[in-house]
N, C-alpha and C positions, 0 to 999 in steps of 0.2 A: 504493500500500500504506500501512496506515496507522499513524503512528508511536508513538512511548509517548505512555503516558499522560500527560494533562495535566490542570491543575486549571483549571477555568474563572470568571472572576471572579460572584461571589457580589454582589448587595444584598439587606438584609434589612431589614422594620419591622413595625413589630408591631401589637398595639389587644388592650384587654383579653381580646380572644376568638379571637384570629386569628394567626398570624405569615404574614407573606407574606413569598415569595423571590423573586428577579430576577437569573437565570441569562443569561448573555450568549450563549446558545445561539440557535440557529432549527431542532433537529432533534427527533425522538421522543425521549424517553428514557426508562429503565428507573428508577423511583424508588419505592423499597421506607422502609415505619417498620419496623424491626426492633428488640425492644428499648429504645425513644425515641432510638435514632438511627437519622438520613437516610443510605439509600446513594441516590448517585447514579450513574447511568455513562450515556454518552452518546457517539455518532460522528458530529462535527461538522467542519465546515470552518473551519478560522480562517488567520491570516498566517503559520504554520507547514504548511500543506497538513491533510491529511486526517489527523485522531488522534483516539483516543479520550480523554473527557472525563470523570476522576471524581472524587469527594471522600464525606467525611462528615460528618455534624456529630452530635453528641450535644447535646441540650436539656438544657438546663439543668433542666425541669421535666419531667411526665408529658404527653404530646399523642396526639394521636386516629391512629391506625394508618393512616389512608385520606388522604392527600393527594389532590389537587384541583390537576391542572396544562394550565397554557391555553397552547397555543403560540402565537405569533404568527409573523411573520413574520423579525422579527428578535429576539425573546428567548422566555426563557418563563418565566410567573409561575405560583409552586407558591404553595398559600395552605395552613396547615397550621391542623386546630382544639385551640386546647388543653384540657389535661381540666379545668379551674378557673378560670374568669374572673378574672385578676389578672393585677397586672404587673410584668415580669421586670424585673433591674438589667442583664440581660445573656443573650444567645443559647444560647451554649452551654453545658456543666458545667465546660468548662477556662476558669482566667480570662481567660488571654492568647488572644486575639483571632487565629485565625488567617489567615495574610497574606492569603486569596483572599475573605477574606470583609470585607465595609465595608456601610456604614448608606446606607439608597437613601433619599437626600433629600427625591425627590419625592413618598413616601409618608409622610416620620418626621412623628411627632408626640409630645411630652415627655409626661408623664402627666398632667397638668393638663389638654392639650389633650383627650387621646383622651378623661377623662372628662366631657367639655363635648360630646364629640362624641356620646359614650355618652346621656348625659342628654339631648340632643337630640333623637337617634332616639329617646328611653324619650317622650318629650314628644310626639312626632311619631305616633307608636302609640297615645298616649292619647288625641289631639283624634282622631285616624280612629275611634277604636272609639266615644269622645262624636258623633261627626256619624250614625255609622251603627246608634248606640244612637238616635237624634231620629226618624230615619227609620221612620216606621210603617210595622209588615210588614204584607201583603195577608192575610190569612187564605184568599180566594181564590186566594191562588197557584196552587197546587197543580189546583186544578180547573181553570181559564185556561189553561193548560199543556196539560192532556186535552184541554181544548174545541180547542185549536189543532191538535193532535195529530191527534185523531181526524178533524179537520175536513181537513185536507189530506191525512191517508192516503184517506181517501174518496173525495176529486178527484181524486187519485192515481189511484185502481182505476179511477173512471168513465172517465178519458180513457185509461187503460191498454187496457179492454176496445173503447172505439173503435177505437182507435189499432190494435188486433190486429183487430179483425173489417172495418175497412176495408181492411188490408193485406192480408189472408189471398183477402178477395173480390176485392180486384183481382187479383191474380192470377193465382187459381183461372180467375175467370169471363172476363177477360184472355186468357189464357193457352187454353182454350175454343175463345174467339172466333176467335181468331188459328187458330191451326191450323182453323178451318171456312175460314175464305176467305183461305187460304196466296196465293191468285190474282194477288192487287193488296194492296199496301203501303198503301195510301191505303184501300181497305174494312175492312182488318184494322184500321187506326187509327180509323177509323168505330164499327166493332163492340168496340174496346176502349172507345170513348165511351161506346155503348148501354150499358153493361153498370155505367155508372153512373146509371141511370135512377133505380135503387130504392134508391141510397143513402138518402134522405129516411127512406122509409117503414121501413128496417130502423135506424137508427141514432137518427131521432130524440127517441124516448123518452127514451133514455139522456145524450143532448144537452139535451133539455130539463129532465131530474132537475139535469146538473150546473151549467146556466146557471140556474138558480132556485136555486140553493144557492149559487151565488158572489154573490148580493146580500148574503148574509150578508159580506163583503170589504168593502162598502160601510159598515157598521152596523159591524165590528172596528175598521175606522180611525176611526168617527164618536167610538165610545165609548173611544177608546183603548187597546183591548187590543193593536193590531198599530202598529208607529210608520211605517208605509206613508204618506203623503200621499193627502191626501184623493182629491183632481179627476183624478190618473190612469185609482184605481180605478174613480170613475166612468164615465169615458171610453171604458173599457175594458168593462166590466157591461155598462152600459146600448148601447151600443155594439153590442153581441153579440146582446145581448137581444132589439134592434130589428130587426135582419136574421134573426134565429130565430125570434123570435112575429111579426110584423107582416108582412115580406117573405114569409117560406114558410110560416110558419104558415097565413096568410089566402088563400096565392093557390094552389092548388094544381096550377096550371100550371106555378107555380117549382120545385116538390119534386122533375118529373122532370129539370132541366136538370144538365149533369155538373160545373157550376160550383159546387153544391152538398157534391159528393164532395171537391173542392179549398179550399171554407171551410171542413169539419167536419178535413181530412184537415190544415193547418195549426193551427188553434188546436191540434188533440192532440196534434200534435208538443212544440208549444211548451210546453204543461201538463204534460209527462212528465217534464221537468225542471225545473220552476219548483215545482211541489209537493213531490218528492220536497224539496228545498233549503230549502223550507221548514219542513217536517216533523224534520228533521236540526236547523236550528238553534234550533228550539223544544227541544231537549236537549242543547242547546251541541256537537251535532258539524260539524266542518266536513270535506268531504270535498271538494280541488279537485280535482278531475277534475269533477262535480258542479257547483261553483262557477264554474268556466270555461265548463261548457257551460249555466249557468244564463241569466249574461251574455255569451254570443255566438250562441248557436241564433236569438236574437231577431232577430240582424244582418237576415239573408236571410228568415225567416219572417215578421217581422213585418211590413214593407213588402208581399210576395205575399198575405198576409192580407186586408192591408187593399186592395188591389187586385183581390182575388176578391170581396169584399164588396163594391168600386163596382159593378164589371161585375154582380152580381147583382141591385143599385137600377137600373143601366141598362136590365137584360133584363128588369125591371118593370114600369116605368115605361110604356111600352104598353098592357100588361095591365090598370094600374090605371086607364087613361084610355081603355078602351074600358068596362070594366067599372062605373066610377067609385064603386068601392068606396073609404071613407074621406074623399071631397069630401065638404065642405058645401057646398049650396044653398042658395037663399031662398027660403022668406025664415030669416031667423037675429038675433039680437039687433042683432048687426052689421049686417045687411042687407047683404051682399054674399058673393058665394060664392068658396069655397076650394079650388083643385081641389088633392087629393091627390099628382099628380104633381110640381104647383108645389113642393109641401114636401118630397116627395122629391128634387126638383133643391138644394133648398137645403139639406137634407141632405149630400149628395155633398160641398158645401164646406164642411161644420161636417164630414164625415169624415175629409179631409184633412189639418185640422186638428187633429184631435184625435190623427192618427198623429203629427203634429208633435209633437205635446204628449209624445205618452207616450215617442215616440222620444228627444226630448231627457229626459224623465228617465231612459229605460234606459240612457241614454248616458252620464250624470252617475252614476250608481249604478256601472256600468261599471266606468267611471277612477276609483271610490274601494273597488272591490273587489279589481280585477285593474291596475290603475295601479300603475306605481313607487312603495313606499314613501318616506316623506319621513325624512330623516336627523333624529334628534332635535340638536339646538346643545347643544353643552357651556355 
């Protein structure tokens, strides 16, 4: 139960604009301006058990109604503003000093100092506002901003509408399959295969509108409107680009394989969060739920990514060297011949490589998004 009231020792110090307090408390407390004086009351624990804690003070001067109190762990510092920037000879209206109240050291400053301290920050505000007066404004801001905007809500929609018209057909056409030959486990799995035949020919249009529009990603970083790194984006474009116009574009053997449905059916995962994130902070929002799953979706997707992509140079790779579409022959400047499959082999390890690539920078991007903050040093 908790005993009389008690006065809890007080620090105070002041700065021409501020009085701050330093209550030897750790709990909530009730702290009203009434008048220009402070009620305090408070139920805290000290070396007497459990009491409650109050006093008041009357300002010596007129101050702002709204105090501003931070608890910590073990005190709590009230900052109070007053209504006139000047400086007091003394806290409160009575002269004598009352006993629970004393000067907090670690804050005091004589008037001398605080106005050296004053004229500092006054100094400190004028070279920030000269460095950011030097600083030429874009005139194009404001349009750079649209272009960015509009540009990723766009990639946004494209792989939105993949992302829904492949889920909906596997399923649908899945779902089909299976109930015809309920028979055997292993036909059902067959026929959920089939039924990725024509992903190609319904999907990629719309594949091909948003892969031709992300070179524009290539040409933002070039000219600096996005502060991205260059050699990712590249990695990453061209990358895509290569297995969409060159691999299925050209061979239309590959369009019905189901490995097809599993490259278009990753990157749109991956893009459903990578756009909208970007889109957001072209308007300074940040949303982590968004931001988490910006940098971690990629963990799992993007390795299978790039692993549907080999297997689909693999299942090529035959095709191109029965067919010998894209070898050169002799005779040739060179005089010697090039067979297509050769560069497609040597491709396969410049794609490996290049997951390397982008993997170590989503990884470094990563730990400086969602990584532990670093404590600033006093």
């Amino acid at each position: 139960m908790a005993g009389p009231s008690l006065r809890p020792h007080v620090h105070w110090a002041q700065r021409h604009r501020e009085l701050f307090l330093r209550v030897d408390l750790s709990d909530n407390p009730d702290i009203t301006i009434t008048d220009n004086v402070l009620h305090f009351r408070a139920q805290g624990h000290g070396a007497k058990g459990d009491n409650i804690y109050e006093f008041e003070i009357e300002f010596l001067e007129p101050v702002e109604p709204k105090p501003v109190c931070r608890v910590t762990q073990r005190q709590l510092n009230i900052t109070v503003q007053k209504k006139e920037s000047n400086w007091w000879e003394r806290l409160t209206k009575q002269e004598k000093r009352p006993l629970f109240l004393a000067p907090d050291f670690d804050r005091w400053l004589d008037e001398s100092d605080a106005e050296m301290e004053l004229k500092e920050k006054e100094e400190e505000k004028i070279n920030k506002m000269k460095i950011e007066s030097r600083v030429p404004k874009d005139p194009f801001k404001h349009l750079k901003k649209g272009y960015l905007i509009m540009y990723n809500l766009v990639q946004f929609l494209g792989f939105s509408w993949i992302f829904v018209n492949m889920t909906v057909r596997l399923f649908i056409l899945g779902k089909g399959n299976m109930e015809i030959h309920l028979f055997s486990k292993m036909v059902g799995f067959l026929c959920l295969t089939d039924s990725f035949y024509d992903t190609f020919h319904t999907i990629s249009d719309m594949m091909y509108f948003c892969q031709t529009l992300a070179l524009m990603e290539i040409m933002n970083s070039l000219i600096g409107l996005v502060r991205s790194p260059l050699i990712p984006a590249v990695v990453q474009v061209f990358g895509r680009n290569f297995v969409l116009f060159v691999i299925l574009g050209s061979l239309e053997e590959m369009q019905s394989k189901p490995v097809v449905f599993f490259i278009f059916y990753f990157w749109s995962i991956t893009e459903l969060f990578r756009y909208p994130y970007y889109m957001l902070s072209c308007i300074g929002i940040e949303w982590k739920p968004l931001t988490w799953l910006r940098y971690t979706v990629w963990i799992p997707l993007y390795p299978l990514g790039g692993l549907a992509e080999a297997v689909c140079i693999v299942q090529s790779i035959p095709i191109f060297s029965e067919t010998g579409k894209f070898s050169l022959g002799l005779p040739n400047p060179l005089n010697v011949t090039i067979q297509f499959p050769f560069v497609l082999q040597i491709y396969l390890i410049a794609l490996f490589l290049g997951i390397f690539v982008n993997f170590r920078h989503l990884y470094k991007q990563r730990k400086q998004h969602l990584g532990p903050k670093k404590r600033k040093m006093k």
